[in-house]
N, C-alpha and C positions, 0 to 999 in steps of 0.2 A: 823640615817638619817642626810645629812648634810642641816643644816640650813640655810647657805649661797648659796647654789643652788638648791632652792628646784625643785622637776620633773614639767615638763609642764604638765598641765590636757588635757590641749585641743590643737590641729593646728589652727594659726593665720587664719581668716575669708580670704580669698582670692579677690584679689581687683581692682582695674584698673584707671588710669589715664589717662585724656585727656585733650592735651595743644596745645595750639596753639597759634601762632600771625601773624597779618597781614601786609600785604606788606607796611603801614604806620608806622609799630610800631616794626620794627627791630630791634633798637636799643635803648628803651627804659629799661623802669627796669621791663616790663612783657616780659622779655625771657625765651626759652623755660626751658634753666635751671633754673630760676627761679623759675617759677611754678611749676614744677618737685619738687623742695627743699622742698618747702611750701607743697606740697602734700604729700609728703611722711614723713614730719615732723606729719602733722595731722594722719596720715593713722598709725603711731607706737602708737600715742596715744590713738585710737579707737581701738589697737590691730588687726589693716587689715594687711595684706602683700601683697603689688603692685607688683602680679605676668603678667600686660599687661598695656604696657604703647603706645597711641595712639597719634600718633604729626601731624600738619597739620599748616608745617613753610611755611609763605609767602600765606595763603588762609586766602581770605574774608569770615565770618559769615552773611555779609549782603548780596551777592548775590551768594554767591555759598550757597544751601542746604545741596547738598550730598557729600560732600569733601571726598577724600581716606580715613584721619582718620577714620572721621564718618562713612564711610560706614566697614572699618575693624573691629570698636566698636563695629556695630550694629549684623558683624557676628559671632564675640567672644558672644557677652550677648546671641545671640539665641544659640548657642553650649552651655552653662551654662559654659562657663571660667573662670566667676567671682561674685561676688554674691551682690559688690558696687561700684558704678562709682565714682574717684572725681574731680571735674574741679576747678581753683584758684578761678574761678565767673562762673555767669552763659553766661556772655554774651562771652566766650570762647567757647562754647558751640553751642551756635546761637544769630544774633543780632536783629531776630527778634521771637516776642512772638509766634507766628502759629509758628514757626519751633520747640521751643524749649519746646512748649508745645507737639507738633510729639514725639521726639525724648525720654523727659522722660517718657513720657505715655506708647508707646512701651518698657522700661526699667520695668516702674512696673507692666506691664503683662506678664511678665519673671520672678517677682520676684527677681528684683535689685531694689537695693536703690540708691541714686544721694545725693549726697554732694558736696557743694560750700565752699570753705577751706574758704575764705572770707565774705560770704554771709551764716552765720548758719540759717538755717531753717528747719523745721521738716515738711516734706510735707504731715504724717501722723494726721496733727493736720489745723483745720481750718485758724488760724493762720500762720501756715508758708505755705498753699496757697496763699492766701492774699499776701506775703512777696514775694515769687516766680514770682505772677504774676506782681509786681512791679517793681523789679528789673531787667526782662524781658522787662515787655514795658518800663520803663527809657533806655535799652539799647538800643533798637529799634528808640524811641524819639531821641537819643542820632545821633544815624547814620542816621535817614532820616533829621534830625534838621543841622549835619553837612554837607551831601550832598545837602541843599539846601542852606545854606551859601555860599559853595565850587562854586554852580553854578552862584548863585549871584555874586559873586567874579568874575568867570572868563566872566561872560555876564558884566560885568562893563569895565572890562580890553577891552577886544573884542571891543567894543562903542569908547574906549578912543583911539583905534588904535594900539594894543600892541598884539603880535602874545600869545597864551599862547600854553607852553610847549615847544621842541622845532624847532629850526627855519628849513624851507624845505629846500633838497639839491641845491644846489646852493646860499646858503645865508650864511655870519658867523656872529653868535652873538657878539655885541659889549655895551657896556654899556654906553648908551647915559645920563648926569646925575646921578636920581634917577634907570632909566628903561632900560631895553637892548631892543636892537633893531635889525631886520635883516638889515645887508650889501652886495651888490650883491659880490659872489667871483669874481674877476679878472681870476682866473682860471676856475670857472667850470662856471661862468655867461653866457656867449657865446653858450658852449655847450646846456646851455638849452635851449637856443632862437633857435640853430640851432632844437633841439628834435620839438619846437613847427613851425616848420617851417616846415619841414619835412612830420608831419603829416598832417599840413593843404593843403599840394600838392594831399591828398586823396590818394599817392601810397605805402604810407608807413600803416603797423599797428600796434600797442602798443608792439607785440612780434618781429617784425621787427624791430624800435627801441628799444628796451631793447638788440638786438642782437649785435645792430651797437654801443651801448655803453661800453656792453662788449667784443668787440674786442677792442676799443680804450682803453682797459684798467682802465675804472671806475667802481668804485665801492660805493655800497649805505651809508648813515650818519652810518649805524654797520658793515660795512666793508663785504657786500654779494654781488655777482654778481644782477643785473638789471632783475626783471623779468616784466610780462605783464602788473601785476594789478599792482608792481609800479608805471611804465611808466603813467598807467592809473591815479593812484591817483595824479601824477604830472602835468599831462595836464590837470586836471578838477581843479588842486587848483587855487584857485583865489585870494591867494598870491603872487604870478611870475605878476599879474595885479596891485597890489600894494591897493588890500582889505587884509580884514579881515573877514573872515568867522567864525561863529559860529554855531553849532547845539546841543547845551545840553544845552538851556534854557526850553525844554521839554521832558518829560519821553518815550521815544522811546519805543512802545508796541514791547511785546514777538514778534516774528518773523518778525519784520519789517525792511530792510535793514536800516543801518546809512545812506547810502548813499539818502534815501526815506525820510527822517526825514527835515522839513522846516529849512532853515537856515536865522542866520540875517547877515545882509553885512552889515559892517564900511570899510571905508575912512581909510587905515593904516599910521602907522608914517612912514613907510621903503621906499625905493625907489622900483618901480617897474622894470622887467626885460623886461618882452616884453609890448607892444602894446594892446591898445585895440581894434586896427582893424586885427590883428595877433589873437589873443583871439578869438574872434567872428570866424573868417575862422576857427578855429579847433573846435570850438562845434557846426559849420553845419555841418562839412564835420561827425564828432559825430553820430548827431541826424539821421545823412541821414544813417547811416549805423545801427540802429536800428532795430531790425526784432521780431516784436510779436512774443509771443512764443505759440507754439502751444500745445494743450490740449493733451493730449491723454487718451482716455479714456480707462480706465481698468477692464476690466470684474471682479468683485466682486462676490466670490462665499460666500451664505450665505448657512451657514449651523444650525441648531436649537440647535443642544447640544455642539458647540464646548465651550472647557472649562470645561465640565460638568460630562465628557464621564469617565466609570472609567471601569474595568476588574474586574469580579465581583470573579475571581482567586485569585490575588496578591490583590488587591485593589490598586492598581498604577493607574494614569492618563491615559489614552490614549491619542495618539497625533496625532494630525489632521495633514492628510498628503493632497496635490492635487498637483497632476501630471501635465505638461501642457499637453493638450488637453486629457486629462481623466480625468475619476470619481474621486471623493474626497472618503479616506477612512480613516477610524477611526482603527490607527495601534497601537499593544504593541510592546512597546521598550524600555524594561525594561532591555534587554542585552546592550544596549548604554549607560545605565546610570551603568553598573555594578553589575548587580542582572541578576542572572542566575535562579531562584525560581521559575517561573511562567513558565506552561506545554506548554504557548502557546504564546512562545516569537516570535517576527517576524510578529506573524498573524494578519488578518484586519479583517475587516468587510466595507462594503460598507454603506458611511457616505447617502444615502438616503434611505437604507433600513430601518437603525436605526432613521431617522430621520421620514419615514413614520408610524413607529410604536407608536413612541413618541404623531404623530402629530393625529394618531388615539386612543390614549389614553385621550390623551384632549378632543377631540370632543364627547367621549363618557360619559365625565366629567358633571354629574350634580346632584345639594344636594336634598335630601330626603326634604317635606315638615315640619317637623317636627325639621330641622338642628337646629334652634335658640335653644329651651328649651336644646336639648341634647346636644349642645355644652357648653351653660352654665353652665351645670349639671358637666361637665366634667372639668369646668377652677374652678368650687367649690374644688371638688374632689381635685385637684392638688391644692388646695390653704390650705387645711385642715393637708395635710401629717405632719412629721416631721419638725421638724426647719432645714430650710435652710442654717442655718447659720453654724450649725453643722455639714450638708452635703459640704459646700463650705470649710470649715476648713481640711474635710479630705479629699476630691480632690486636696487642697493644699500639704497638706502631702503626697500624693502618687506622686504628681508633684517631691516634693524636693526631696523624694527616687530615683525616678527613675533619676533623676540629678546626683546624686550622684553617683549611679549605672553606669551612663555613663561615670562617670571623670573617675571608678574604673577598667573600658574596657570591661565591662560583658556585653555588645550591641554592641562586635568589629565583624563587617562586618552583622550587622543587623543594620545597622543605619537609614533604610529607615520606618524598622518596629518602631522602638524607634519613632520618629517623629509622625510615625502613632497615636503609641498610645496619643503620649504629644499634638499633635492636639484634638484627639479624647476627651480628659480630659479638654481642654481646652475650646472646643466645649461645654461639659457638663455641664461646670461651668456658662456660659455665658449666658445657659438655666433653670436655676435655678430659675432664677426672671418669675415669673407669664408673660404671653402676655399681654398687653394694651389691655380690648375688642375692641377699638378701631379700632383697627388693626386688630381684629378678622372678624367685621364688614366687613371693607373697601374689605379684602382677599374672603368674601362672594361674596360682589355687584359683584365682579369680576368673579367667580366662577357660581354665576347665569345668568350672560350674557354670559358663554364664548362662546356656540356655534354661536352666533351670532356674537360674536367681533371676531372671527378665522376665520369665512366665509368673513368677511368684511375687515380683514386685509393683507396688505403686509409681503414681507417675512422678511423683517426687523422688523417692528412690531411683526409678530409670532416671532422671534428671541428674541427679549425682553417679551414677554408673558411669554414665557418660562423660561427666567432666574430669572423674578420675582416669579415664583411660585415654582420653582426644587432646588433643590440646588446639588446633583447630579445623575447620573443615573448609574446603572450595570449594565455592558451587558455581555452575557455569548459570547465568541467568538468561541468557538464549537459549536454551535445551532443558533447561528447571532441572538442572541433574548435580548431584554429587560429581565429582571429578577424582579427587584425592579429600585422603585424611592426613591428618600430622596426630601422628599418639607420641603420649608426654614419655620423656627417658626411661621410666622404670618397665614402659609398655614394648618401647620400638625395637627391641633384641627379638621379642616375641612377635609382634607386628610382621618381622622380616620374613616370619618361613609360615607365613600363611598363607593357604593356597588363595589366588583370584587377587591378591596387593602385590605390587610393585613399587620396590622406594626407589627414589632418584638422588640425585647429589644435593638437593635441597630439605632432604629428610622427607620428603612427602611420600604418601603410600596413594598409587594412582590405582583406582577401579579395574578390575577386566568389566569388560562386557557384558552387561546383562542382558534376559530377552527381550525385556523392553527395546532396547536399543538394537537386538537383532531384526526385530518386524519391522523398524525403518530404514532396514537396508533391503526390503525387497523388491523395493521401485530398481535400486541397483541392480537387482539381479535380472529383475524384466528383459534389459537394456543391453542385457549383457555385461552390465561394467564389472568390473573384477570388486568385490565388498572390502577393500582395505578399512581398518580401523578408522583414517582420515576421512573418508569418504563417507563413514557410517554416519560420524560427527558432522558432517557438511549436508547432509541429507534428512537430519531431525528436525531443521528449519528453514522455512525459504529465502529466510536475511544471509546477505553475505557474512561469514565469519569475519572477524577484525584478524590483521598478521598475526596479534601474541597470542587470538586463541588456535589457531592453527599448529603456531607453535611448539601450543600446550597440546594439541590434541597428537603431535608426532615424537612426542615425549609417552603420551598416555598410551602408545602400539606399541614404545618401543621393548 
């Protein structure tokens, strides 16, 4: 055996890299090759191999959340591409702590680890939480502490009469002293007086001068033709008047126009171009051409289970279709997304037939007097079993098989089922921990009022009744019928001792028999056949059943 090269035991851990820097820090010493170096310097010595490297040149971490990188990272770690992330810091990553707490969180319920090449920490140890969440809010502190300098700074500048950034078309910067300063051009000064001249005649409008500029051959401070909203932005500044406008000495909320934002006016150092009685004539003739806008209201169709709706076939989503001026239906379209597996691709069901079903399953929803001891008795039971801990170690284990399994392509062109199950495990894990009785409670009080809070509420409110209490529903699309429900954990202790539901080892609570479903066993009865539960279900329609609804329907008797 030779000594000098001995065999590899193992393949290097598989790895991933995310670098980035922002539009302030280009040319600093955190370039992207830099931290690239440093990464993959540490990544040979953990024995990883950087097989996905994610960049996001010229993007802020303080106000962009979901950058390309990020969101390319976030679809490699769910595919299981890689098994450890490492950034040079964390605040590469994100510069605020809510984000960067998002971002590794969903990493370690994939089962990745995160490493800071700069910032060692073991986030499996109390300790390097502590360290994490440090070096996150120092980063955060760091950029809202320099943003509020930054605005300090330039509301100082703004006050003293100094344009900040740079100066509007028609002006050239010159360097007066210490400070530069706008100068009216000799060449385009004129034409702007004439633009604001123009408009205050009331016959011109913003797209009509931006048209007569570029026929004369002007072009903007980046060398583009003149369009409407520039024209606009130049006749409402109130620099060409010889101010100084400011607007970011306050935090302008999500959706609020800049332009909606209070501004402070200063006295500028510059010379002004036009008049302040030229000024004034163009933001009446402005204001006068103003036109509320009108509402329109939009018919809103609410529907009780959308989101929820599943093909009790394939187990695929269904997707909520509405036509204008027709019924809304709950259609499979499993052949859209590339699965061809399900018997009854195409088909719908009428979204109020399913929803009148649902909404008569509720109302007929109420607990036995005796619910409290016997629901206790049953979170005893489930507290008594096996060690949890032993059961979550091998839901881990079967998680990293079947990972593995996927890298290996033995789930090539089942990718929908794979997911399935890695949800499904996932799902399992997460129900491991006993319910809060708490919570047990509260899902009661609700359960013992319902008939009266469903008679009393709107259909948005049923709308949310229901998603607090379902988590999803089957519907058989050859029979247009409910099958089973799935209620979310804090519901299914309750769910269990309802009279007419039956849970199975998949958590589903399967339907008894309604009358509907009894008057299509009478042909059976004609005949003499015996009315088995299967039988009922084979006789609501004249199509052969597929095996797995049969399956399901010897599940739903038993």
């Amino acid at each position: 055996m030779n000594r000098d090269n001995p065999p590899k035991t193992s393949s290097p851990v598989p790895g991933a890299a995310y670098i980035r820097y922002s539009s302030e820090m280009q040319s600093d010493s955190f370039s992207l090759d830099a931290q690239l170096r440093q990464i993959k310097e540490q990544a040979e010595r953990d024995g990883v191999e950087i097989v996905k490297v994610f960049a996001d040149p010229a993007q802020s971490a303080y106000r962009k959340k979901y950058r390309p990188g990020i969101n390319a990272m976030r679809e490699a770690a769910r595919r299981g591409e890689f098994r450890i992330l490492y950034v040079h810091k964390v605040d590469r990553l994100a510069r605020r702590l809510e984000w960067a707490l998002e971002i590794v969180h969903e990493l370690q319920s994939l089962d990745i680890s995160f490493k800071a090449v700069e910032q060692p920490f073991d986030l499996r140890t109390p300790e390097g939480k502590l360290l994490f969440h440090l070096v996150s809010s120092l980063g955060e502190f760091y950029s809202d502490n320099l943003s509020k300098e930054t605005n300090k700074g330039k509301l100082e500048r703004s006050t003293q009469g100094y344009h900040n950034g740079a100066v509007p078309w028609g002006y050239i910067s010159q360097l007066q002293g210490n400070r530069k300063v706008g100068v009216p051009d000799p060449e385009k000064a004129p034409v702007v007086v004439e633009m604001f001249e123009r408009y205050a005649t009331g016959a011109y409008s913003d797209q009509q001068i931006a048209e007569w500029l570029n026929v004369q051959g002007y072009r903007t401070s980046r060398d583009h033709p003149f369009g409407k909203d520039t024209v606009r932005d130049m006749l409402c500044n109130m620099y060409y008047l010889g101010k100084i406008s400011y607007r970011g000495m306050t935090v302008r909320p999500k959706g609020v126009s800049f332009r909606s934002t209070p501004r402070r006016v200063s006295e500028g150092q510059h010379q002004p171009i036009i008049t302040q009685g030229l000024w004034d004539r163009c933001q009446a003739v402005r204001a006068s051409r103003r036109v509320a806008v009108k509402t329109i209201k939009k018919t809103v169709r609410i529907n009780l289970l959308q989101g929820l709706v599943v093909c009790v076939h394939c187990g695929r989503r269904l997707r909520i279709q509405t036509p204008k001026r027709c019924p809304t239906y709950y259609r499979e379209d499993s052949h859209l997304r590339g699965y061809h597996d399900c018997p009854y691709n195409g088909q719908s069901v009428r979204a109020e037939v399913i929803d009148a079903q649902i909404a008569e399953l509720i109302q007929s929803i109420h607990l036995p007097e005796n619910w409290e001891p016997t629901v206790r008795q049953m979170l005893d039971v489930h507290s008594e079993r096996a060690d949890p801990e032993a059961e979550r170690k091998e839901i881990r284990s079967m998680l990293r098989l079947m990972r593995d399994n996927y890298e290996r392509g033995l789930y090539e062109g089942e990718e929908y089922q794979y997911w399935q199950k890695v949800n499904a495990l996932k799902e399992k894990l997460s129900l491991l921990e006993r319910v809060p009785e708490s919570s047990i409670n509260r899902a009661a009080r609700t359960l013992l009022d319902l008939r009266e809070t469903w008679e009393n509420s709107t259909k948005e409110e049923r709308k949310d009744l229901v998603h607090i209490m379902i988590q999803e529903v089957g519907v058989d699309l050859e029979i247009k019928r409910i099958l089973w429900v799935k209620a979310r954990p804090d519901y299914e202790p309750l769910f269990s001792i309802l009279n007419g539901l039956r849970q199975d080892d998949d958590r589903r609570f399967w339907l008894e028999r309604s009358e509907a479903q009894e008057n299509h066993c009478e042909t059976g009865a004609d005949t003499g056949q015996s009315s088995t539960g299967i039988e009922i279900l084979l006789q609501v329609s004249d199509k052969t059943l597929s095996r797995n609804t049969l399956t399901r329907a010897e599940e739903y008797v038993k």
